[in-house]
C-alpha positions in Angstrom: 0.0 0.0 0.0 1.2 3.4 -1.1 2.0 6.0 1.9 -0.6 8.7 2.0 0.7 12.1 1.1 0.6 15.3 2.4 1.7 18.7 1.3 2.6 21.8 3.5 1.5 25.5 1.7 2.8 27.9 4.5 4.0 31.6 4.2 6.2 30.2 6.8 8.1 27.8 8.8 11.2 27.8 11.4 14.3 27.5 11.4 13.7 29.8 8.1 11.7 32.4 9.2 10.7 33.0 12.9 7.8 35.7 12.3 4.8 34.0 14.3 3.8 30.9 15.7 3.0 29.6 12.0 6.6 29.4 11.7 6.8 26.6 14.8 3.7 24.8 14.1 4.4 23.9 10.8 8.2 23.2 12.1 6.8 20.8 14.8 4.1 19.5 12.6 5.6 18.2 9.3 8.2 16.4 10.2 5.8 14.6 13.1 3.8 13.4 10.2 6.9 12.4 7.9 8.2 10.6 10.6 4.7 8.6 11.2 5.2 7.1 7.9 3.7 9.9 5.4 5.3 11.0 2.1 5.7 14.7 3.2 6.2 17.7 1.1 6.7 21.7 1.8 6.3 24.7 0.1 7.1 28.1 1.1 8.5 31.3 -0.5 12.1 31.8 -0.2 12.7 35.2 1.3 15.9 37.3 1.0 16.3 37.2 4.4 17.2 33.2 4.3 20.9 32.5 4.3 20.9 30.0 1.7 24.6 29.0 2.7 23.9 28.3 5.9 20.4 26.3 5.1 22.1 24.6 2.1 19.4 25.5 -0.4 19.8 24.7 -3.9 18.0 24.8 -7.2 15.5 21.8 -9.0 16.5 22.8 -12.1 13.5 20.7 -13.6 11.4 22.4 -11.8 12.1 26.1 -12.0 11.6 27.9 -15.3 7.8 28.1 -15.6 6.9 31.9 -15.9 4.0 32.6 -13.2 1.5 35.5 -14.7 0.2 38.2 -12.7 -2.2 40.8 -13.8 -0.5 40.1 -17.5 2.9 39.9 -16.7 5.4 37.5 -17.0 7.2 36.8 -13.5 9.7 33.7 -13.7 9.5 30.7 -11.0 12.7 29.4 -9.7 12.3 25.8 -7.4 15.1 25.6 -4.8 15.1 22.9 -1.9 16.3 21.8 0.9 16.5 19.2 4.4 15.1 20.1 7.3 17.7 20.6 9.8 17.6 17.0 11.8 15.4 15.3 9.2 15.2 13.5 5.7 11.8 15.5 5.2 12.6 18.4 2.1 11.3 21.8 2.3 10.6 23.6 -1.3 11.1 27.3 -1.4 9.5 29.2 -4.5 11.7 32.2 -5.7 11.4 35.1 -7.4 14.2 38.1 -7.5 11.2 40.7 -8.0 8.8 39.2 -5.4 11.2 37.6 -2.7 14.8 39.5 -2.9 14.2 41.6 -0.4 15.2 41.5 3.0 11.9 41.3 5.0 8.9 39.5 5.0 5.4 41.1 4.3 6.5 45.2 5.8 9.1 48.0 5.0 11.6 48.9 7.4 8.7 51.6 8.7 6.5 48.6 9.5 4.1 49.5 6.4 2.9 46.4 4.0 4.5 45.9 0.8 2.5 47.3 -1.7 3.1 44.3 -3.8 2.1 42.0 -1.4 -0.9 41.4 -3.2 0.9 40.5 -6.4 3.3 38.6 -4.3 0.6 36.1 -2.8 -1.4 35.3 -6.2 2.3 34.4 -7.7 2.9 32.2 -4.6 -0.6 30.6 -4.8 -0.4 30.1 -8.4 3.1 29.1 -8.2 2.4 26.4 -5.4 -0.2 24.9 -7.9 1.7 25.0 -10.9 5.0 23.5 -8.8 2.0 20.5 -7.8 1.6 19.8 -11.5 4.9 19.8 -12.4 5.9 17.6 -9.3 3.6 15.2 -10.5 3.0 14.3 -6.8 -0.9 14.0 -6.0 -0.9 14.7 -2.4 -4.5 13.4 -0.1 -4.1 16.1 1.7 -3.3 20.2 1.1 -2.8 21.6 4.3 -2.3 26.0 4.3 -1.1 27.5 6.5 -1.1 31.6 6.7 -3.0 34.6 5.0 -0.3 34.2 2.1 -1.8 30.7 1.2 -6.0 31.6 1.2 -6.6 31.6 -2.0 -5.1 28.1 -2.6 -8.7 26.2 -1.5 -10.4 28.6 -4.2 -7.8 28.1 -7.1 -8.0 24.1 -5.8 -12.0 24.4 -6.3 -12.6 26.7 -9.3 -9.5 26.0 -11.4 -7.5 22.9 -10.6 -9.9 20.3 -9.0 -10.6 18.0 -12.4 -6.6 17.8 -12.6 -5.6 14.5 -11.7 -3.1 15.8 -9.2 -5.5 17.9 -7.7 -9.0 15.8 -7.8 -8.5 13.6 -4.5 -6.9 16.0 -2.0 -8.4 17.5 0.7 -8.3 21.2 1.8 -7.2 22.3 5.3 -6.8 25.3 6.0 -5.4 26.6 9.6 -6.7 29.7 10.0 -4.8 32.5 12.6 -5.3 35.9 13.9 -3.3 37.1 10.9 -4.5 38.7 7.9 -3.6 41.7 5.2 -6.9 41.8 3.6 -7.4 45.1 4.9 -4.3 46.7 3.6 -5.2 45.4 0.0 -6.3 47.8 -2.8 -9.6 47.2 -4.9 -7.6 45.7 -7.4 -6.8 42.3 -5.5 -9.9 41.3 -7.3 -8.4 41.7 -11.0 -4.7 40.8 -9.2 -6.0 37.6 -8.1 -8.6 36.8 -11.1 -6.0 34.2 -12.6 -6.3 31.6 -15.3 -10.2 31.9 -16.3 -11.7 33.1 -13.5 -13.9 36.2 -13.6 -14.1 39.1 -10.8 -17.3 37.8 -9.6 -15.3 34.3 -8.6 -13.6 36.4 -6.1 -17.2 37.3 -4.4 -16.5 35.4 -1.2 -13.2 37.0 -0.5 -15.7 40.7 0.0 -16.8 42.0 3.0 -18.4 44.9 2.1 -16.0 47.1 1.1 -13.6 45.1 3.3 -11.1 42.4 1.4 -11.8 39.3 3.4 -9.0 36.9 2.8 -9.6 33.8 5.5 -13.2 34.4 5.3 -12.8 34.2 1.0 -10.7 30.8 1.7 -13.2 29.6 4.7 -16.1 29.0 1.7 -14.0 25.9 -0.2 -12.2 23.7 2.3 -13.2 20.1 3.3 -11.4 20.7 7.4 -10.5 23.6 9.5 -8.3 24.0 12.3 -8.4 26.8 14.8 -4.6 28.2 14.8 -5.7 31.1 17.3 -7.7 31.2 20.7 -10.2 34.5 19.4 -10.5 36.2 16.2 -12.6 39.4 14.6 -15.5 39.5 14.3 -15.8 39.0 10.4 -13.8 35.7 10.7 -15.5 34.4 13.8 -18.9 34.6 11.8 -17.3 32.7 8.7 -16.0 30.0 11.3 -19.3 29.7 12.6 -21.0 29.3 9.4 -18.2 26.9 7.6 -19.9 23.6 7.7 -16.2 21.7 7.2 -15.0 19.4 10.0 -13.3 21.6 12.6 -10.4 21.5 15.2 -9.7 23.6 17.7 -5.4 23.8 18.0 -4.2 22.7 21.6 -0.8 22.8 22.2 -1.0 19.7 24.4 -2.4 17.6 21.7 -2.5 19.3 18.6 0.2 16.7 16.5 -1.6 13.6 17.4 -5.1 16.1 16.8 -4.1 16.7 13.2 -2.9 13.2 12.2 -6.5 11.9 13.1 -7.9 14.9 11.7 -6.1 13.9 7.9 -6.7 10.1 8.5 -10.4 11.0 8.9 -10.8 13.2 5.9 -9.1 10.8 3.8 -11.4 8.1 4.8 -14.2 10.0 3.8 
């Protein structure tokens, strides 16, 4: 019997980037699952700031080399990987000199949000789906993590779900007091209208006026788990409504939580 697989989307994940508590969860959790016997893969952007010296990152040349369009232009995709630091388990970082160069994560050195960050996220979460198809690694489960990832479950749904690769995996999505939705411009909506999708697609990620990224991702996953102890109330109300399986994160538990969590959803 073939080992189930399961495939990390985070924005990101220690010893790499220490930004949030993202960073150790998925640190903690992925290689907990590898090392129960899963085919384990991660994807994550590769930010300036990682020494890629010191983590030993190096290019998939037969990966990289796609071009990744946002709002028409051409951006190029570069694959480079690595080990986990005391583990077999690989970590893919997708790269981009216009996107990921820079020294910092998501703000300027004033604290203020890129004001690319919007074209930044659709590359990554087109980028992570086009880097599935190219793997040609179906995984059972998609697990996000991380504002940067939410509109992977609506790309999985509208756009890539009849793709072999994609048809059998389940959506997670952990969803954490963290969000940039607010800082977005009007034009996230023709930003993130890839592929064939129209404005209207993009329907549940409005709030009013508001750009609602988790609540936008909430709509099209098959499990939820509850990264944070209390959120706004916007997301509150789409967790209350989202009909998905749910788990509430405890760090006493949570590892042994989320592998009956997958083996469940899997069954189903």
């Amino acid at each position: 019997m073939s080992k189930q697989r399961v495939l990390y989307v985070t924005q990101e994940m220690s010893p790499y980037t220490t930004l949030s508590d993202i960073s150790g969860i998925v640190n903690q959790l992925a290689p907990h699952v590898y090392n129960k016997g899963f085919e384990v893969r991660v994807l994550m952007p590769r930010y300036g700031l990682i020494n890629e010296r010191r983590h030993k990152l190096h290019e998939v040349v037969r990966l990289s080399g796609m071009n990744i369009i946002v709002d028409d232009d051409d951006f190029p995709l570069i694959i480079k990987v690595a080990s986990l630091p005391g583990s077999r388990m690989q970590v893919y970082f997708l790269d981009n000199e216009e996107f990921f160069k820079r020294k910092a994560i998501f703000d300027d050195e004033n604290g203020k949000p890129f004001t690319d960050n919007t074209d930044r996220m659709v590359f990554f979460c087109k980028g992570v789906m086009e880097t599935l198809k190219k793997f040609g690694w179906a995984p059972d489960i998609i697990h996000c993590h991380g504002w940067l990832t939410s509109l992977i479950p609506m790309y999985h749904q509208k756009l890539y779900k009849q793709d072999p690769i994609f048809q059998d995996a389940k959506m997670i999505y952990s969803v954490y007091n963290d969000s940039y939705g607010p800082t977005f411009k009007s034009n996230f909506f023709e930003k993130a209208r890839i592929n064939d999708l129209e404005e209207s697609d993009l329907d549940d990620y409005r709030e009013g006026k508001k750009i609602a990224l988790h609540e936008g991702a909430l709509k099209y996953v098959d499990g939820l788990i509850l990264g944070s102890e209390s959120y706004d109330s916007s997301v509150q109300k789409a967790i209350d409504e989202c009909t998905a399986p749910k788990i509430q994160h405890d760090n006493e538990v949570f590892l042994q939580d989320s592998l009956d969590f997958y083996s469940k959803l899997i069954a189903e």
